[in-house]
C-alpha positions as CSV (number, residue, x, y, z in Angstrom):
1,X,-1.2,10.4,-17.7
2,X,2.1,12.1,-16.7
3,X,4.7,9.9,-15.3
4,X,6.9,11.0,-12.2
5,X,10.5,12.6,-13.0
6,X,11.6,14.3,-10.1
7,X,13.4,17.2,-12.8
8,X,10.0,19.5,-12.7
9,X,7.5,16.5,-14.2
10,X,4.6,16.8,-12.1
11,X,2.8,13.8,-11.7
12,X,-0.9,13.5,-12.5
13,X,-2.1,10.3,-11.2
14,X,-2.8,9.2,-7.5
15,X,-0.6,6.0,-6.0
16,X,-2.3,3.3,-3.9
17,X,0.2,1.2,-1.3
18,X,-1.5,-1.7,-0.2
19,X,-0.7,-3.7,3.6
20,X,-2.2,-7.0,3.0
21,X,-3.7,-9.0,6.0
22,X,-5.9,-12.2,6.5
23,X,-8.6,-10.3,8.0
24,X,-7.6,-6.4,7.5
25,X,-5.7,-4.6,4.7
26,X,-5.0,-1.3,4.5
27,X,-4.7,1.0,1.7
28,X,-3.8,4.5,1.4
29,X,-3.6,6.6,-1.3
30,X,-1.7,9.7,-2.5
31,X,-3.1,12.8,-3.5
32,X,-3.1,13.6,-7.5
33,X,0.6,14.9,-7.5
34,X,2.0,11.7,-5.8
35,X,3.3,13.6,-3.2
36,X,1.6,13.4,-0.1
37,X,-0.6,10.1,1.6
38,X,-4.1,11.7,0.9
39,X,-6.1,9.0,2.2
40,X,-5.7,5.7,4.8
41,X,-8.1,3.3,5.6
42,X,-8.6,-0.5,6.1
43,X,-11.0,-2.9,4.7
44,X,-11.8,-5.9,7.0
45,X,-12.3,-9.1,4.7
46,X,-11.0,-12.8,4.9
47,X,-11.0,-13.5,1.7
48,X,-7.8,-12.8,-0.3
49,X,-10.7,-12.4,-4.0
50,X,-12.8,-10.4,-2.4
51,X,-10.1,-7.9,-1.1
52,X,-8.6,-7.8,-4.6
53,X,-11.8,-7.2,-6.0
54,X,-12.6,-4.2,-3.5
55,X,-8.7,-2.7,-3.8
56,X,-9.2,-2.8,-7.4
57,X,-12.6,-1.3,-7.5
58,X,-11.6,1.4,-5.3
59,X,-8.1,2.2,-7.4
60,X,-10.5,2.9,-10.6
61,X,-12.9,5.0,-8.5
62,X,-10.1,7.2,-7.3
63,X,-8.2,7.0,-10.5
64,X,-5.3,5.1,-9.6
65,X,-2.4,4.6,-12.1
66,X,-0.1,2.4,-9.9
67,X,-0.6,0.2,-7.1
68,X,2.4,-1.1,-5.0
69,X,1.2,-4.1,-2.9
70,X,3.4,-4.8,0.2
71,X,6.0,-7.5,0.0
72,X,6.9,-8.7,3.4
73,X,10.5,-10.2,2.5
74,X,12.2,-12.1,5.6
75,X,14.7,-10.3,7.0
76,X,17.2,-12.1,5.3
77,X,15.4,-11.1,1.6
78,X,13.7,-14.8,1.1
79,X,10.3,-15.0,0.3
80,X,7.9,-16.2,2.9
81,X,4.0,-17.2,3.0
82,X,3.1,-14.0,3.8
83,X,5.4,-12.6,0.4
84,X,3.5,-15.3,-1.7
85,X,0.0,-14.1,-0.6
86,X,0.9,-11.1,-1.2
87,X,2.9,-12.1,-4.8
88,X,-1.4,-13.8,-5.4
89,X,-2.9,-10.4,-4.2
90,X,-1.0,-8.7,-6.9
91,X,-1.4,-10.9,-9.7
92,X,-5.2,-10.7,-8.9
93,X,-5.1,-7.0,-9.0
94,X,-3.2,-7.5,-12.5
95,X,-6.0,-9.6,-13.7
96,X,-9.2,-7.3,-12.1
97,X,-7.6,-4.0,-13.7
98,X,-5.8,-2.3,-15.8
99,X,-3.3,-0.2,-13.7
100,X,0.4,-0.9,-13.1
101,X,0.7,-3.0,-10.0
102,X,4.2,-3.4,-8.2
103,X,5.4,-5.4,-5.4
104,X,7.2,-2.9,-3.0
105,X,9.5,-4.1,-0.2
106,X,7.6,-3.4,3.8
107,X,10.2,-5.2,5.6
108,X,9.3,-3.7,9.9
109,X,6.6,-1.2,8.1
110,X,3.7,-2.6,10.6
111,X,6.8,-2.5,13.6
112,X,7.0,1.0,12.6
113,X,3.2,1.5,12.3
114,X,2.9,-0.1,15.9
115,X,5.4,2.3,17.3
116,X,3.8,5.7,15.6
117,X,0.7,4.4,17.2
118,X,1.9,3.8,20.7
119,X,4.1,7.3,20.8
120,X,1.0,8.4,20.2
121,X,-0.9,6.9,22.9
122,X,-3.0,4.5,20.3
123,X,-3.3,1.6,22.4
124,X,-6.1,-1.7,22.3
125,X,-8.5,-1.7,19.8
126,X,-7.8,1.7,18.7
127,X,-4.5,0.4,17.6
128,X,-5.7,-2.5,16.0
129,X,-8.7,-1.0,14.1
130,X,-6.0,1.5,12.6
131,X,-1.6,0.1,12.5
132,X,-2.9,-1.7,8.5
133,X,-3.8,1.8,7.9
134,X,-1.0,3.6,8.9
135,X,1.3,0.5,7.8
136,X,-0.2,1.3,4.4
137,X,0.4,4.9,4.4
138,X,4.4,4.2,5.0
139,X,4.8,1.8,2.5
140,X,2.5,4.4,0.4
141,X,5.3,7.2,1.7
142,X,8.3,4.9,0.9
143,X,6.7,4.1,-2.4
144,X,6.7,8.1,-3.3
145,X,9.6,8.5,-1.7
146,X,11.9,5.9,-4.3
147,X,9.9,7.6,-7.3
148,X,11.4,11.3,-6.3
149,X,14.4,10.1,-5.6
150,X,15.3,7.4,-8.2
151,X,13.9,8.6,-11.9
């Protein structure tokens, strides 16, 4: 496994960005050069094991070498409930595989995904059945984003 330098290292491993929710969480996941979202999709379970044990089953299918679960800071930087479940989610993923798992600031990302959808006259359940998704693939593009820019 190559990791990512932005000097000319290609990178040889996908990147999974995870937007955790009660009953849906999305995931999306870069192609093999880490440098496009290759995949989105959500998963709809309640259960914060089950969804670790389905994120981490689907990070070693696609060959995942780091997973950066959403960490929905206040706007003032604290950590909330919603950053704790989130801080569980990853130290489940931690346990349940063997792949680097980071928490990665989302602070507005599913304001943002709300806002792509609506420009783009997603509204209803069409919205709701897809904003974790896209809220995954911009944490998943901010994700790539800081490793191009900051090696």
């Amino acid at each position: 496994m190559i990791l990512y330098l932005s000097k000319g290292v290609v990178i040889s491993m996908r990147i999974m960005a995870i937007d955790y929710g009660d009953a849906r969480t999305g995931i999306a996941v870069s192609d093999e050069s880490a440098a496009l979202v290759g995949e989105a999709w959500v998963i709809h379970v309640k259960s914060q094991t089950t969804a670790a044990q389905t994120i981490a089953a689907e990070a070693v299918a696609r060959g995942v070498g780091i997973i950066a679960v959403g960490y929905p800071r206040n706007m003032n930087g604290t950590v909330g409930p919603r950053a704790e479940k989130s801080e569980r989610l990853a130290e489940m993923l931690k346990a349940l595989c063997d792949i680097e798992v980071s928490l990665w600031d989302e602070r507005l990302t599913t304001m943002s995904a709300h806002r792509i959808l609506s420009d783009a006259g997603r509204h209803g359940k069409k919205r709701k059945n897809t904003v974790d998704a896209v809220a995954a693939a911009l944490i998943l593009e901010s994700y790539l984003d800081y490793l191009l820019n900051n090696d």
